[in-house]
C-alpha positions in Angstrom: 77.7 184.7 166.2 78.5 181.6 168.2 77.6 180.5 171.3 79.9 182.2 173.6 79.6 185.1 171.9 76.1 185.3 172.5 76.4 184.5 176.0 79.3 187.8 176.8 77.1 189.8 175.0 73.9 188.7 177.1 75.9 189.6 180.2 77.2 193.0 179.0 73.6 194.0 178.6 73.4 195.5 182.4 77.1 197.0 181.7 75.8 198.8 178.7 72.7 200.0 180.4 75.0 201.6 182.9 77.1 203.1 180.8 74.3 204.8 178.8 72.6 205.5 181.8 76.0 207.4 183.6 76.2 209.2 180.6 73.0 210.8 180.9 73.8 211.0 184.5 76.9 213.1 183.5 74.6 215.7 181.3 72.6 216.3 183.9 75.3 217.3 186.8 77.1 219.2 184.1 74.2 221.2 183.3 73.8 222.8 186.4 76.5 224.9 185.5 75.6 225.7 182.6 71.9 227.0 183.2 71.7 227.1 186.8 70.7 231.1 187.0 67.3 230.4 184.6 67.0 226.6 185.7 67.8 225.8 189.4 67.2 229.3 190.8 65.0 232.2 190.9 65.3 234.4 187.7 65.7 237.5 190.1 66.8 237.0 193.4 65.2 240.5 193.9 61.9 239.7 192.7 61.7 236.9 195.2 62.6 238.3 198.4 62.2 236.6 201.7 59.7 237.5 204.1 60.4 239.9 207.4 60.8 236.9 210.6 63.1 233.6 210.8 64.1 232.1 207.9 65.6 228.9 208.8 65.8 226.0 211.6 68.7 224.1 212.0 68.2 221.1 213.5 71.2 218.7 214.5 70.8 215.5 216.4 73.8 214.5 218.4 74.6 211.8 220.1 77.6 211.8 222.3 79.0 214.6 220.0 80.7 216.6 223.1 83.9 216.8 221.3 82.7 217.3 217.9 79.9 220.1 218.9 82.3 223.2 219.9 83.2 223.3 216.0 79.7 223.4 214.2 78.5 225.2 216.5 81.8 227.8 216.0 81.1 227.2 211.9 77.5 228.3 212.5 78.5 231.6 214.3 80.9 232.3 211.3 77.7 232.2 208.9 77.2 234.9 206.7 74.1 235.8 205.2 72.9 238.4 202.3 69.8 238.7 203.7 68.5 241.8 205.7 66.7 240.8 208.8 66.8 237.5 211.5 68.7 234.8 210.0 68.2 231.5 211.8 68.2 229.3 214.7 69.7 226.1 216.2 68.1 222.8 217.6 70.3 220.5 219.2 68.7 217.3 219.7 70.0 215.6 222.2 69.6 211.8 221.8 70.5 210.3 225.0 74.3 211.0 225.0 76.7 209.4 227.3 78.8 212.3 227.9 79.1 216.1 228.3 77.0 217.1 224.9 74.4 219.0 226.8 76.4 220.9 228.9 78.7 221.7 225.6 75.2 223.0 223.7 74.0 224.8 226.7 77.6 226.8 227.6 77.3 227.7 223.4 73.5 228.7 224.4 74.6 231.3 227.0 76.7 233.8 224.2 74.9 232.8 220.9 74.6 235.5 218.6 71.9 233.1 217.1 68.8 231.7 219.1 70.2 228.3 220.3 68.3 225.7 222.1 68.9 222.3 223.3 66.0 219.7 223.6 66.8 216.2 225.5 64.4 213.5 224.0 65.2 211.6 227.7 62.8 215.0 229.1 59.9 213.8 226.4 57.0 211.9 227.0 58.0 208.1 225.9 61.5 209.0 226.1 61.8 208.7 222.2 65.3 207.7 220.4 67.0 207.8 217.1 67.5 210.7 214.5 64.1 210.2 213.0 62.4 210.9 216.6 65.0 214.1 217.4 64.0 215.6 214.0 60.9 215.1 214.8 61.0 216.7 218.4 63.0 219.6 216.9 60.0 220.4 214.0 57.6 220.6 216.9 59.1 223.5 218.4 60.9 224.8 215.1 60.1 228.9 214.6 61.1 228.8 210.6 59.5 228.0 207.6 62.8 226.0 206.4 64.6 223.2 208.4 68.1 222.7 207.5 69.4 219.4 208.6 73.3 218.8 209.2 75.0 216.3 211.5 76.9 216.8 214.8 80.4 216.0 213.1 80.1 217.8 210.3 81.8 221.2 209.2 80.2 223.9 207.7 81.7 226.5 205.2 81.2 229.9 206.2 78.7 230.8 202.9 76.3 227.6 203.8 73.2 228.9 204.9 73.4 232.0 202.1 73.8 229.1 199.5 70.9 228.2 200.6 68.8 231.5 200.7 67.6 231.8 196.9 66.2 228.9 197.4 63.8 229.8 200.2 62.5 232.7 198.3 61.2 230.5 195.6 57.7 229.1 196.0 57.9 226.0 194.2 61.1 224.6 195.9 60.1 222.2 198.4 63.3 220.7 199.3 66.9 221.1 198.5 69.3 218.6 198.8 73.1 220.3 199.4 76.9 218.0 198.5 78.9 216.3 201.4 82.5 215.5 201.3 84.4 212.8 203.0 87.8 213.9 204.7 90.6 212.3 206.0 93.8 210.4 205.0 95.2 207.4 203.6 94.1 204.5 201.5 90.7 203.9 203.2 89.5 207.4 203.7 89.7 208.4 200.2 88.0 205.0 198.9 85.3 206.1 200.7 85.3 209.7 199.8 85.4 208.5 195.8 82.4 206.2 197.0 80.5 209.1 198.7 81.4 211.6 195.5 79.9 209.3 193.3 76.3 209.1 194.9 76.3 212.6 195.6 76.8 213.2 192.2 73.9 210.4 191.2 71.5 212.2 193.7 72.1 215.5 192.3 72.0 213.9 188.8 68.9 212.5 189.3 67.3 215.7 190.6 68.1 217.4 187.4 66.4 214.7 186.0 63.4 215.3 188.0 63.8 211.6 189.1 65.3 211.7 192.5 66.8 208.8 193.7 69.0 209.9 196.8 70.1 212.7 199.1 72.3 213.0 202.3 70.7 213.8 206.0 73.8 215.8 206.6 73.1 218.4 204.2 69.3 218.4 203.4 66.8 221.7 203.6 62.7 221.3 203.2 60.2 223.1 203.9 58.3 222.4 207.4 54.9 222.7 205.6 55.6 220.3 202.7 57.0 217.6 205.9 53.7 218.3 207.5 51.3 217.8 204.0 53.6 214.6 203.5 53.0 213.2 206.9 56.8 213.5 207.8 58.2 209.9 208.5 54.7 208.3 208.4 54.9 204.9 207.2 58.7 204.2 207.6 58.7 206.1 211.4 59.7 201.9 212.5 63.0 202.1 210.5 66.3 203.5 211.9 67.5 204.6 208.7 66.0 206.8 205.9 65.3 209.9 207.5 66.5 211.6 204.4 66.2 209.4 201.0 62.4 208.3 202.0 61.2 212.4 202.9 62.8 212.9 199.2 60.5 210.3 197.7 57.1 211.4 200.1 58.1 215.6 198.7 59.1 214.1 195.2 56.1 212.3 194.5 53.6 215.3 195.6 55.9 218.0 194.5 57.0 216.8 191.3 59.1 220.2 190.5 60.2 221.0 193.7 63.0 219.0 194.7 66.6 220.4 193.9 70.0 220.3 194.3 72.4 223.1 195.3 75.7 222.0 193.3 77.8 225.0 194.9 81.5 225.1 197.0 79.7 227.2 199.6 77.4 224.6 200.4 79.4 221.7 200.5 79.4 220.1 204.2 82.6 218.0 205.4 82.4 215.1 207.7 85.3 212.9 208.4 85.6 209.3 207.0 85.3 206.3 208.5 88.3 205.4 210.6 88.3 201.1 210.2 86.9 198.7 207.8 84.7 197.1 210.5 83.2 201.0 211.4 83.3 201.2 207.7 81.0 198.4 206.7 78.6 199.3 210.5 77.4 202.7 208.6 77.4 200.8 204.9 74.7 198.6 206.5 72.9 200.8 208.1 72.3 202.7 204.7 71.8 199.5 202.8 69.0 198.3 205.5 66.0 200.6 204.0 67.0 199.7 199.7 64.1 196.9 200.9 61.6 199.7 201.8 61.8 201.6 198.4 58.7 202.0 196.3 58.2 199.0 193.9 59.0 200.8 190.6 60.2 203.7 191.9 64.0 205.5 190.0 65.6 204.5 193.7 65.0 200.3 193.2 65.7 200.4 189.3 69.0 202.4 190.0 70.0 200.0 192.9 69.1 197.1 190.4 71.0 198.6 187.9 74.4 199.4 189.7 74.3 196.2 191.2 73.8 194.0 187.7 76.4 195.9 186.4 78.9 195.2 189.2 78.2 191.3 189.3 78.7 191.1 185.4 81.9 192.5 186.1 82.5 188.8 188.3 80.2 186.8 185.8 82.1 187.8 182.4 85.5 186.4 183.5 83.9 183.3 185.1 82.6 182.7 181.6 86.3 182.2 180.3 86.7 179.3 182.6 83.8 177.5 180.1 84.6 179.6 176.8 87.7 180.6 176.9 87.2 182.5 173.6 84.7 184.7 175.5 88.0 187.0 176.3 86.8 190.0 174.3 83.7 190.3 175.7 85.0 189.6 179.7 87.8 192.5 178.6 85.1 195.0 176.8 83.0 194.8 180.1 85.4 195.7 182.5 86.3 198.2 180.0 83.2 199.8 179.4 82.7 199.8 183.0 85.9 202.2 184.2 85.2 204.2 181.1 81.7 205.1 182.4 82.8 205.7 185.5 85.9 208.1 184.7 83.3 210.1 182.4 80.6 210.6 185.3 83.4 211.2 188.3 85.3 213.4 186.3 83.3 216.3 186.4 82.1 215.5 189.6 85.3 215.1 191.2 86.3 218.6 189.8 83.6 220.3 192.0 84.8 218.8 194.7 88.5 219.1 193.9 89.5 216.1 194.2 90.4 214.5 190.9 93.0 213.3 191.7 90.7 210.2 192.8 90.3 209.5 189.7 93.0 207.4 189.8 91.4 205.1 192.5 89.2 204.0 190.2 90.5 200.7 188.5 90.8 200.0 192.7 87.5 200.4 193.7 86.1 198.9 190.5 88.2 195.8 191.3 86.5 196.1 194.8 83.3 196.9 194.8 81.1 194.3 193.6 82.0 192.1 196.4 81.7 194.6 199.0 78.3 196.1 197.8 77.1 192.8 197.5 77.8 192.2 200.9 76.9 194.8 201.9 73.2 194.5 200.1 73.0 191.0 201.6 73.3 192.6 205.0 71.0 195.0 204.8 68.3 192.8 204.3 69.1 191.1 206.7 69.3 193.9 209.3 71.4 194.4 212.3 73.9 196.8 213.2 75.9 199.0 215.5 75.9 202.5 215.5 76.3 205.4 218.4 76.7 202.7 220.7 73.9 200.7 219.6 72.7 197.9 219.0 70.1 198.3 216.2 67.8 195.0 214.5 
């Protein structure tokens, strides 16, 4: 081999690691339909019933979610459930809004068929902000053994909370991470919804794997007892982000077999996409400010390492022709081997969420990406962004 072969095939090694490691990716999200009844779920829902009393506590923290509100809270009314007895309540958080989102939660409050309450963190002692505090605040007063977490701008399908249900009735299951789908039009929106489809379907992946690496806030159930034995956000409580993906790791790491993923239509949330670039790259930051946090060793650091190596070979390899220009193949088998991993793992995803016809975005945001997640990434460590209004460092 000569030199420059040598040298493309040193910097395909983190392309084929990805591709290998998408394809096992791919297995796993596929095999939840094929043995979910024996593997994800309990063998007899009968056999596991729930206990007589409250089942569930949704908690929502809003902020300044006035116009958003009226429509969860009119998709939460239209929830069905298979269950005999009570079925859940509501906690709205409110985190210091602006505008009318207590008065909106509080006219909802006075016809509920559900109990509904509505908690100001300005009324608590140290005036507390953030979503970390209002989930917080919510599992102090919380009357179920299950919180279910969703956000204020999200919309629910009427079958949610029963998607849910087999899971409460099973012992082991600690916590349960549910799909979310980006909506909206044009160029932007779906670049983002292909984006958001992609690490849903690597969370849910890696929980088949039993090696979780991410789940969504918007769509996440645990157990109030496992958050307690955990010590809830203990040890990260200082950072604004990572109220979801570092509870995963805490419940992951003491209950080994008790994290899933509920890879159903019913429980698939909907929350519109970004509207601009610049609000775009605000909520990107704020997601890539904790990847400093995570666990030395841990599936969530190796897979950011990982995606991330991959991507910047995709730069590296044709930088290399401007030295060797024989190093062609290799610079062309890279970005190669990179869209083909991708179109395997998204295609089956994409198919559960119907949308694959964004498969075809993804040349686009291959071409994309590495920049923007590499700013992105440098960001994040650094810190500092906007978001609700604020001005978080």
């Amino acid at each position: 081999m000569s030199g420059a072969d040598w040298l493309g095939l040193t910097l395909m090694l983190p392309t084929v690691l990805y591709a290998f490691w998408f394809q096992r990716y791919r297995e796993a999200w596929r095999q939840y339909r094929r043995d979910e009844s024996s593997f994800w779920l309990p063998e007899d829902d009968d056999g596991c019933p729930l206990p007589a009393g409250l089942q569930a506590s949704v908690v929502i923290a809003a902020r300044n979610e006035a116009r958003a509100l009226p429509e969860l809270l009119a998709d939460l009314r239209r929830q069905t459930w298979q269950w005999e007895g009570p079925l859940f309540e509501v906690i709205v958080v409110d985190d210091h809004s602006t505008d009318a989102t207590a008065e909106v939660v509080r006219a909802a409050a006075a016809d509920s068929p559900f109990p509904l309450r509505l908690l100001p963190l300005a009324e608590l002692p140290g005036q507390p902000t953030g979503k970390k505090a209002a989930v917080e605040a919510a599992l102090a007063v919380a009357q179920a053994p299950w919180i279910v977490c969703t956000d204020a701008d999200c919309r629910l399908p009427e079958g949610w909370l029963d998607a849910y249900s087999p899971y409460f009735a099973a012992p082991e299951v600690q916590l349960v991470s549910g799909p979310v789908l980006l909506t909206g039009r044009g160029l932007l929106a779906e670049l983002q919804g292909l984006e958001l489809a992609a690490l849903v379907g690597t969370g849910g992946a890696s929980i088949a794997l039993e090696a979780p690496t991410m789940c969504n806030g918007a769509n996440l159930a645990y157990r109030r007892a496992a958050f307690v034995a955990v010590g809830g956000f203990r040890g990260n409580d200082h950072l604004p982000s990572g109220d979801d993906e570092f509870l995963l790791h805490k419940l992951a790491a003491r209950y080994p077999r008790g994290i899933r993923f509920v890879q159903s239509p019913d429980a698939t949330v909907r929350t519109s996409a970004q509207p601009t670039v610049e609000d775009l790259l605000q909520q990107r930051v704020r997601w890539a400010s904790k990847w400093r946090h995570y666990q030395p060793g841990g599936a969530s650091r190796g897979l950011a390492v990982l995606v991330l190596g991959a991507n910047l070979s995709l730069y590296l390899l044709p930088l290399l022709l401007l030295w060797l220009p024989a190093a062609w193949p290799w610079a062309l088998a890279g970005w190669g081997l990179k869209l083909g991993a991708d179109l395997r793992f998204l295609g089956p995803v994409l198919a559960f969420f119907g949308r694959r016809r964004w498969l075809r975005l993804v040349p686009l945001l291959q071409l994309l990406y590495p920049p923007y997640a590499l700013a992105v990434g440098l960001l994040g460590l650094r810190g500092g962004y906007r978001w609700k209004g604020r001005r978080v460092e």
